[in-house]
C-alpha positions as CSV (number, residue, x, y, z in Angstrom):
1,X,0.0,0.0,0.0
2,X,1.4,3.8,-0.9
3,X,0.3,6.5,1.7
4,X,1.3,10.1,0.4
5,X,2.0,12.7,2.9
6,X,2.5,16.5,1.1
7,X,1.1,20.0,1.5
8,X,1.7,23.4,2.6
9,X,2.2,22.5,6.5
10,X,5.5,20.7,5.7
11,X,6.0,20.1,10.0
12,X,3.0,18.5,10.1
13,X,3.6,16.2,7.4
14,X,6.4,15.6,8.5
15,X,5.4,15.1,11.8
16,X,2.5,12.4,10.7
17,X,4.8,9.6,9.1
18,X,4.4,6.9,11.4
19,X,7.6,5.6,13.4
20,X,9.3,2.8,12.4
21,X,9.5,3.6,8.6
22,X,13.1,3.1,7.5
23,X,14.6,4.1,3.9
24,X,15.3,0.9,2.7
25,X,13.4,-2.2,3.2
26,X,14.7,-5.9,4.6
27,X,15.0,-8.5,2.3
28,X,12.1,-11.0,2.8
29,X,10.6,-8.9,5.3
30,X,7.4,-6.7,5.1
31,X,8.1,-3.2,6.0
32,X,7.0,0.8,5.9
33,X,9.8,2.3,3.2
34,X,9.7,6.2,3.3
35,X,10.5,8.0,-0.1
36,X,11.0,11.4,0.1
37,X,10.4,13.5,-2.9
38,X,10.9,11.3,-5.4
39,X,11.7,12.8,-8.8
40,X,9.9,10.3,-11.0
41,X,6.6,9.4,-8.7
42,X,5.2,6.9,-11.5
43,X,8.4,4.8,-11.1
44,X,7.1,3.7,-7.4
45,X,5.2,0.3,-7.3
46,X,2.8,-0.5,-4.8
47,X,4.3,-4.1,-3.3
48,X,1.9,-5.9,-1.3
49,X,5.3,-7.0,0.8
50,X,6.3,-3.2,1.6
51,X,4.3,-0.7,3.0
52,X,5.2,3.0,1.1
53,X,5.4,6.0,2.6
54,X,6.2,8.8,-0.3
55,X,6.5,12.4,1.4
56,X,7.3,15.6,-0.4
57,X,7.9,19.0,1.5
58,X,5.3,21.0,-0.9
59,X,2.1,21.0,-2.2
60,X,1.4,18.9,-5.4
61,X,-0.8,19.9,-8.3
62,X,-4.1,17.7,-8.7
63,X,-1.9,16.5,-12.2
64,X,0.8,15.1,-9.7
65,X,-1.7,13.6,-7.7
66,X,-2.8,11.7,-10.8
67,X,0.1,9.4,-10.7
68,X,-1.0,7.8,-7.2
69,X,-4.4,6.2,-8.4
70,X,-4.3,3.4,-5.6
71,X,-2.6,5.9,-3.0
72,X,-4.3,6.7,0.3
73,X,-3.5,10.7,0.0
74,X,-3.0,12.9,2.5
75,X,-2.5,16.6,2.5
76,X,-1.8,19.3,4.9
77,X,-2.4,22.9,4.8
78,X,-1.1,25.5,6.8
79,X,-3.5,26.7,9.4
80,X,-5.2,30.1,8.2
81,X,-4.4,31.6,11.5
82,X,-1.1,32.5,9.6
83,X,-2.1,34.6,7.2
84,X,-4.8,36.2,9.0
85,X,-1.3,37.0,11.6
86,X,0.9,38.0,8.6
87,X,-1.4,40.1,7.0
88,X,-2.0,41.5,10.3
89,X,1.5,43.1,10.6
90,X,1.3,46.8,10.4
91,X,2.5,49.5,12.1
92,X,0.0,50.2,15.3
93,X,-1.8,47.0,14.8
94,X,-0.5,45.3,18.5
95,X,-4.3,44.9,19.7
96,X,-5.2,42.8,16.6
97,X,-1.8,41.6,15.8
98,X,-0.6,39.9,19.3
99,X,-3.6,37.8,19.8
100,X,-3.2,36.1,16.3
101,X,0.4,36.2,17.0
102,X,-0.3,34.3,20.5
103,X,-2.8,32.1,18.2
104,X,-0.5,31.3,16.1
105,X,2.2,30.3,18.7
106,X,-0.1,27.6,19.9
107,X,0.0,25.8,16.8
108,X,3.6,26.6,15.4
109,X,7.3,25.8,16.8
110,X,8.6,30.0,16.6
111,X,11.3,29.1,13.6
112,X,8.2,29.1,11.2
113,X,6.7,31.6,12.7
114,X,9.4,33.7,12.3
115,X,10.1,32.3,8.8
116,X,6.8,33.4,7.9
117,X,7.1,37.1,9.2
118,X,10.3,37.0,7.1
119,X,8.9,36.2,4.3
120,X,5.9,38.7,4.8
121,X,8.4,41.6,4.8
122,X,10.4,40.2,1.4
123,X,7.2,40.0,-0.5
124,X,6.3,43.4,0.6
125,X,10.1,44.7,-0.4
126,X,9.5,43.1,-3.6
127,X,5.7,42.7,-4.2
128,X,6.1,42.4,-8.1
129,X,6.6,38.5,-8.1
130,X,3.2,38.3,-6.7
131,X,-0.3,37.2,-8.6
132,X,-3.2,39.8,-9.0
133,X,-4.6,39.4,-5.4
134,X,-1.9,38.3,-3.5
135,X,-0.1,41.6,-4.8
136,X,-3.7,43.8,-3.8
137,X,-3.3,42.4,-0.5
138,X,1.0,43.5,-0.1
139,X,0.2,46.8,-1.9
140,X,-2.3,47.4,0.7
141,X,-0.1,46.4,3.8
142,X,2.8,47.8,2.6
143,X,1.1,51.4,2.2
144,X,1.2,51.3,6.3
145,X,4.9,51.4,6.2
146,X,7.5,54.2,4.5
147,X,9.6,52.3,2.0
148,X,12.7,53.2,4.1
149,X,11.1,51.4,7.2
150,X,10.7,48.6,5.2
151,X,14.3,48.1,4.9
152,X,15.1,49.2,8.6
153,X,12.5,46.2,9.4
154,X,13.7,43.6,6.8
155,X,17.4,44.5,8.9
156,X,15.9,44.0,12.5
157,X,14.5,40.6,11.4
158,X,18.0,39.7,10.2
159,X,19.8,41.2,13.5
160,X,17.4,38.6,15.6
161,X,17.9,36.2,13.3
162,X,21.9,36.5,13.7
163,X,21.2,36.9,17.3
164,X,19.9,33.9,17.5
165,X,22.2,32.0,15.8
166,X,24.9,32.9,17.5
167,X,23.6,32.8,21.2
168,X,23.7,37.0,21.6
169,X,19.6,37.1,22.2
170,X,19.0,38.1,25.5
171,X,15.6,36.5,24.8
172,X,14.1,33.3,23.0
173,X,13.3,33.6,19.5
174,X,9.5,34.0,20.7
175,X,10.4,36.6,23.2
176,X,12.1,38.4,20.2
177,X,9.4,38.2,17.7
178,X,7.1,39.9,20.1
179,X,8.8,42.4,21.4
180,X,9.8,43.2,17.3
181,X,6.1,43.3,17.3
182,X,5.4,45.5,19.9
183,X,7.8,48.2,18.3
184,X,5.9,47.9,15.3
């Protein structure tokens, strides 16, 4: 049997593959074989010996999906609170921003939170790259913010970042992404 793990919410993908699964299976004995992101997905046989588990860390189109006609298929997506937090980040904002931020912390390790925030403030340095709406949505946040306070931001993110890297934050990463917040 072939059990397929992908989506958005790569941690809890990740996090859902059942223990014991090893990356190459026993000769004449039936086991749970993870594959992880396979770059031909039609070359994997379903063997009634070997339990698959095929995990990739991103979202696959419905064409992709196509390939794994016996597959049990399961998909994760990231939890909304996310972008309901992300989008909330502007300037003045700490009454509607914290509580999604504290949301948000219940359900994600701080790294992706912080990854996330990160990756707010590079789309709105570069909104461009961006569809129709997605790009409606930046224009609109980043019109909270002067352009050169974008960059003075984008820096702070990369100072905590360093900091925490290299053991110089006097607090945790999620002590230093709310008090970044709280300066907003």
């Amino acid at each position: 049997m072939i059990t397929l793990y992908h989506g958005e919410d790569i941690t809890a993908s990740r996090n859902a593959i059942p223990k014991g699964v090893v990356n190459e299976p026993l000769f004449g004995q039936k086991r749970t074989v993870l594959i992880e992101n396979p770059k031909n997905p039609s070359q994997i046989i379903d063997d009634n010996d070997v339990d698959t588990v095929v995990w990739f860390d991103h979202q696959l189109t419905p064409g992709q999906l196509k390939s794994f006609t016996n597959a049990k298929i399961q998909e994760f997506k990231l939890n909304q609170v996310v972008f309901k937090f992300v989008e909330s980040i502007v300037p003045k904002n700490q009454k509607e921003m914290l509580p999604l931020f504290e949301k948000y912390c219940e359900q994600e390790i701080p790294e992706i939170i912080f990854s996330m925030v990160i990756r707010q403030f590079r789309l709105m340095l570069n909104p461009e790259q961006l569809n129709s709406w997605q790009k409606d949505k930046i224009i609109s946040q980043i019109k909270s913010f002067p352009i050169k306070s974008l960059r003075q931001i984008y820096h702070q993110l990369l100072e905590i970042d360093y900091q925490q890297k290299t053991g110089q934050a006097p607090l945790d990463l999620k002590g230093s992404l709310e008090l970044f917040l709280l300066k907003l």
